[in-house]
N, C-alpha and C positions, 0 to 999 in steps of 0.2 A: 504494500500500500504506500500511497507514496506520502507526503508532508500536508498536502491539500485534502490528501483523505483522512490522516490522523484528524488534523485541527477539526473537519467538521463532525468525524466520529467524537471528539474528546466535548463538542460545544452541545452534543446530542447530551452524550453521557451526562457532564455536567447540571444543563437545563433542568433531567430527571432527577436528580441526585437532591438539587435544590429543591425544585417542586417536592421530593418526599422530605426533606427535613423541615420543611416549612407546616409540614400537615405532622410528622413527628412530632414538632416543636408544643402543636397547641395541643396536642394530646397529651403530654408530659404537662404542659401548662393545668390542663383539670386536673390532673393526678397531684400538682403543688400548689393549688390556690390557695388552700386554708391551711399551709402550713405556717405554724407562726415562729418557726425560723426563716425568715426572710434569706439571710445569707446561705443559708441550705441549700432554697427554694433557688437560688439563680446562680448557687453551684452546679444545680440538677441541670438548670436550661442554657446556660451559657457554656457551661460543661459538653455536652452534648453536641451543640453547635461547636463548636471548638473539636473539639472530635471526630466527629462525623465528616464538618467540611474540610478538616484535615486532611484525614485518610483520602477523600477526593481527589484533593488538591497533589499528594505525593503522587497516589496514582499516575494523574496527567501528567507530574513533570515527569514522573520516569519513565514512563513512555514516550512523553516527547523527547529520551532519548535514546530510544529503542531505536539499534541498527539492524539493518537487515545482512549486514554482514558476517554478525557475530548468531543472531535470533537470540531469542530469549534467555534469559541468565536468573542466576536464583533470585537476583534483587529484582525482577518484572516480576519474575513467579511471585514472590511477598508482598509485591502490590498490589497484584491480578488476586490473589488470593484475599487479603485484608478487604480489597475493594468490595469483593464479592460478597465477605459475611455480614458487611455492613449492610451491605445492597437486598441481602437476601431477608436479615433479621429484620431491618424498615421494612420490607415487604410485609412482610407478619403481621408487624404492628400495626400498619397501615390498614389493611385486611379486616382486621380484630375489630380497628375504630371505625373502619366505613359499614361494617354493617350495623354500630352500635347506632351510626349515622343516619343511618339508612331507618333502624325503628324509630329515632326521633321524628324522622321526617314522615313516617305513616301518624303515629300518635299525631302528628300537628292535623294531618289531614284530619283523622276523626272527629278531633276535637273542632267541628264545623270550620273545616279549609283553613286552618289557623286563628281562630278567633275564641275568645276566652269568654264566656255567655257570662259569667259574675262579672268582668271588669269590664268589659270589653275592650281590652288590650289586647295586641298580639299574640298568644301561646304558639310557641317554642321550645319544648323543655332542653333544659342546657342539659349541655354532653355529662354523664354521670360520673364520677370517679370510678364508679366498681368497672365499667369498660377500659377505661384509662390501665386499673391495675393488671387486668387479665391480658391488657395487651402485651402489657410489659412481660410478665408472665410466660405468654406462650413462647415473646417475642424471646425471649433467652433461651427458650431452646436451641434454636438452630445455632444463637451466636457460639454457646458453648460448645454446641459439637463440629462445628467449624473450626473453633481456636483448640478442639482436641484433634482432629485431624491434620489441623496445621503443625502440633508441639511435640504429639503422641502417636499417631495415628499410622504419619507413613513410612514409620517403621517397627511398628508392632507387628514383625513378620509373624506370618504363621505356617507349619506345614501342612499340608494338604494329601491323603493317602486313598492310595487307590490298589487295588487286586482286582489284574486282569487273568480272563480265563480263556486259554485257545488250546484246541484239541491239536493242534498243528506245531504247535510249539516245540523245538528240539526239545528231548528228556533232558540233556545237559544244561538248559538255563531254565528250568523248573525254579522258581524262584528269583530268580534275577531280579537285581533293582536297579532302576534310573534314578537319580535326581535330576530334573529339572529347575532352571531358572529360567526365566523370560525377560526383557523389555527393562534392564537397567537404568535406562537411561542416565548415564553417569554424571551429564552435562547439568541435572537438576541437584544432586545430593550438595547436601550442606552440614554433613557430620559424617565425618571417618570414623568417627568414633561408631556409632551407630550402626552404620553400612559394616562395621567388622561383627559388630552382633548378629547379624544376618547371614554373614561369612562363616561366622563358627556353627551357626546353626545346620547352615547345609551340609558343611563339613560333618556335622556329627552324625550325620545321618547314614555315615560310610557305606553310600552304594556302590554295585560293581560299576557303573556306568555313570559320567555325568556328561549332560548334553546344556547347550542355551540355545535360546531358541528367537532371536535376533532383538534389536535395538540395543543396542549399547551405549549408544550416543544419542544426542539430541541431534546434533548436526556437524559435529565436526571433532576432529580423531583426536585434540588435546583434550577431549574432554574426559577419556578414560585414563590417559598415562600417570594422573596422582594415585588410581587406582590400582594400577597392572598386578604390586606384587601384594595387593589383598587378595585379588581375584582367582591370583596364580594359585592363592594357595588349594583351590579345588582341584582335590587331584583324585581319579577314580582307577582302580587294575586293569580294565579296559578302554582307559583313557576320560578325553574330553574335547568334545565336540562344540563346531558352532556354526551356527547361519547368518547372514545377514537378512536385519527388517528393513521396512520401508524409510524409517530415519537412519538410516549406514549411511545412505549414498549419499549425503548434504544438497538432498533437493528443496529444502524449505528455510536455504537462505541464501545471498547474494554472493555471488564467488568472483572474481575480475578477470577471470578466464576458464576458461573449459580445463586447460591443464593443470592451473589451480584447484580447481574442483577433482580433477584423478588422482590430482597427488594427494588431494586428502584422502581417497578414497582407498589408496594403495597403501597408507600410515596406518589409516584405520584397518587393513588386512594384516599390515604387521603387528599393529600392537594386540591381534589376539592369538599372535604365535608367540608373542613377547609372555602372554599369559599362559603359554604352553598351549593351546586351545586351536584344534586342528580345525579351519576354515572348511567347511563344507562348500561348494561352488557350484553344482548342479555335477554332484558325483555321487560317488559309493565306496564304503569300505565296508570288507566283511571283519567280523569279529568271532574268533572260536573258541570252544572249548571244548574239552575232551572230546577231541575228535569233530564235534559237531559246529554249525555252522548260523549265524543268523545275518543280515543284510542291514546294515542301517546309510541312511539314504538323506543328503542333504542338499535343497536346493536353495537359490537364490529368491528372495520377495517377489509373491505372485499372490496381486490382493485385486479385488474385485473396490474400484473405482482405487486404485493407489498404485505402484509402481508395477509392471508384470512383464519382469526378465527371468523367472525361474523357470525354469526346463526340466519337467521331471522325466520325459522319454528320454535326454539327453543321459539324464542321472541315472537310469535305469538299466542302457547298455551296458550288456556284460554279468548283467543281475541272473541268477538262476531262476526261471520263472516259479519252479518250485520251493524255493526258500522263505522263510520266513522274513517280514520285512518292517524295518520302523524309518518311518519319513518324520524328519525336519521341514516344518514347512510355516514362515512365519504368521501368515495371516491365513486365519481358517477357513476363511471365501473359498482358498485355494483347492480345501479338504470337500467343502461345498460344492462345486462347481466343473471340478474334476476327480481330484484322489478319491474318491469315495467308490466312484464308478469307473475308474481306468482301470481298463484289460487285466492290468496286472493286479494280483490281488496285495492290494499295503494292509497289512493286517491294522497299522496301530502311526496314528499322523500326531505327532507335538507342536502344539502351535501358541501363538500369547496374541499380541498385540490392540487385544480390546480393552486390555485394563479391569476390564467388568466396570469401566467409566470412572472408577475411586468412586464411586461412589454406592449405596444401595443398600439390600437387606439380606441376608442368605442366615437368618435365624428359623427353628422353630418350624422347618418344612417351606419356607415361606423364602422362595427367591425372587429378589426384583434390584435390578438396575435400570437405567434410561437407555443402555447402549443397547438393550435388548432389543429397540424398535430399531436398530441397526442390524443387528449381529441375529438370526434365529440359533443359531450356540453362541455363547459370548465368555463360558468359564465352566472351566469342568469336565466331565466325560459325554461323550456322547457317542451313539452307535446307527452305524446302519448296514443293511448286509451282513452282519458279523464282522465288519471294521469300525476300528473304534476310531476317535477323535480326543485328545484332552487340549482343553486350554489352559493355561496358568493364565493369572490373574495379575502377574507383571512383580518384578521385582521392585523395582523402583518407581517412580511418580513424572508426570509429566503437565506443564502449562498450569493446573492449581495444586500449590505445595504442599498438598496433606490426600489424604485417603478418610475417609468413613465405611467402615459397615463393609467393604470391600479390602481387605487387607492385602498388606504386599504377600506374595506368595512362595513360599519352596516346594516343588512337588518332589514327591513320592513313590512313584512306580511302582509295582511286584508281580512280575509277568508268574505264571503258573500254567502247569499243562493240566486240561481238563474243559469238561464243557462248560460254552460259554455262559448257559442259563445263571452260575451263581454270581456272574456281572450282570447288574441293573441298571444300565443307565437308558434312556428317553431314547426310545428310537426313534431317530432322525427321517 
């Protein structure tokens, strides 16, 4: 976007921004009229205002110095985000007080079109305090669980376990484990400390296998090298694998030349061998044990409306059509729209890149995120044919600096030989 499109985006933003704190304002105003600390009382409202038009105010400047050279950095992401809770909590309140608004203005009707039969004055009943405090009220919900996902949130990794069941499976990896990582995106994190809690975590999980399953970056390859020898230390007996996602290739921001743009793209290929982490490319390597034999298959980003260079016939030559097979594939469109139904049978596709939106609910039977009316799978297992699908849920966070209800994720694997029936996931 260019300078002409910020300013009139940031004069939009602003307008609304103001327009709600100005209705915020009077509804704090009922909620302190009768208090008779006065200095309280315009702690509460100038407080507020000061606040409120604050956070606005940083927003716009720092994006007004937002490059598209670099894209987004964690100080945009803390604006975009602050911006947001504010924006979203006045939403609340707003809400709360316009339908309290809204019965004032039926009562005036009844009471004959506004008119008060004893005085004959006007009737209007003023806005009530008990609306004012519910507003406030509800309105702290979301603030808090916004400033927990901002503080807490997007790194309260959790791991996530799965046991699959294939009658085809070598009797040799009867039991086999992946871990799974997705969607780092290194270029958002703003604690190494943190990001190594998540490190040991998947580490402890000592599977025979660890894979990632593309983004590592936001947009460009220095964003992982403070990272290299945290990441390195994921080390699995039959190795560690990787793909590129649709943010590897730094197509979502300014580059001054095309060969600038390879040469990033070629640093970012090295720094995940600097991670020990063998680049999958639209190939194949086999993996054995005792004697036996299974296929793991990794292509390049092929997403339905995003980048689509991955070749998985490419990846496939050479594959025993009878072999057992697990695809790398970053975006699940891919698993969608081809793997599922390609010739060759992939028993088992790894994919990330929905995030599950950071946002949503997966308590108590009861899943919902927003990226679902994107994604019809967006996290998790899923099946069709007798080939499965998992998504991870993304390591890392991306564009609003926190997670809710969607936690960052480590998966889990446990491949088993036997029928599939004691796996349940939605058939697709």
């Amino acid at each position: 976007m260019h300078n002409g499109g910020f300013i009139k985006v940031f004069i939009i933003i602003a307008a609304i921004s103001l327009l709600m704190d100005w209705y915020v304002y009077h509804g704090l105003r009922t909620l302190t009229f009768d208090w008779s600390n006065k200095r309280a009382q315009a702690a509460v409202l100038w407080g507020y205002l000061v606040v409120s038009i604050g956070v606005t105010v940083v927003f716009m400047a720092g994006f007004g110095s937002f490059s598209t050279a670099q894209g987004m950095r964690p100080f945009h992401e803390y604006m975009l985000s602050l911006f947001l809770s504010f924006f979203v909590t006045k939403l609340v309140f707003i809400i709360v007080l316009f339908l309290g608004d809204i019965g004032r203005f039926f009562v005036g009707l009844v009471n004959h079109i506004g008119t008060n039969k004893n005085t004959g004055e006007r009737y209007f009943p003023s806005r009530r305090k008990f609306i004012s405090e519910l507003a406030v009220l509800i309105a702290a919900i979301p603030l808090s669980s916004f400033f927990y996902a901002m503080i807490r949130g997007k790194y309260h990794y959790k791991v996530h376990r799965e046991t699959l069941y294939f009658e085809d499976l070598p009797a040799a990896f009867d039991g086999f484990t992946i871990t799974q990582l997705s969607d780092i995106h290194s270029g958002s994190f703003d604690s190494m400390e943190a990001v190594q809690r998540g490190i040991n975590l998947a580490r402890a999980q000592k599977s025979d296998l660890f894979v990632f399953t593309g983004d590592l970056v936001n947009n460009a390859a220095f964003e992982i090298e403070p990272y290299i020898e945290h990441f390195r230390q994921l080390k699995a007996p039959f190795g560690q694998f990787s793909i590129l996602g649709n943010h590897d290739y730094g197509d979502y921001i300014h580059w001054d030349s095309e060969a600038e743009k390879a040469a990033n793209l070629q640093q970012l290929k090295a720094n995940h061998g600097a991670m020990d982490y063998k680049l999958m490319l639209d190939e194949h390597v086999t993996l054995e044990k005792d004697g036996e034999k299974i296929s793991l298959i990794g292509v390049q980003n092929w997403g339905h409306g995003f980048k689509k260079v991955g070749d998985l016939d490419k990846a496939l030559k050479g594959v025993d059509p009878k072999s057992f097979k697990i695809l790398l594939s970053h975006d699940p469109t891919h698993w969608e729209e081809i793997a599922k139904k390609h010739p060759a049978n992939i028993h088992l596709t790894l994919s990330g890149h929905t995030h599950g939106a950071q946002f949503g609910i997966e308590a108590a039977g009861l899943r919902w995120s927003p990226v679902q009316y994107r994604y019809p799978h967006w996290s998790g297992l899923a099946k069709y044919n007798g080939r499965y699908l998992y998504i991870n849920r993304g390591f890392g966070f991306l564009a609003f600096s926190g997670r809710l209800g969607i936690w960052p994720e480590i998966t889990v694997l446990t491949l088993k030989k036997g029928a599939q029936s004691k796996s349940s996931p939605v058939e697709a």
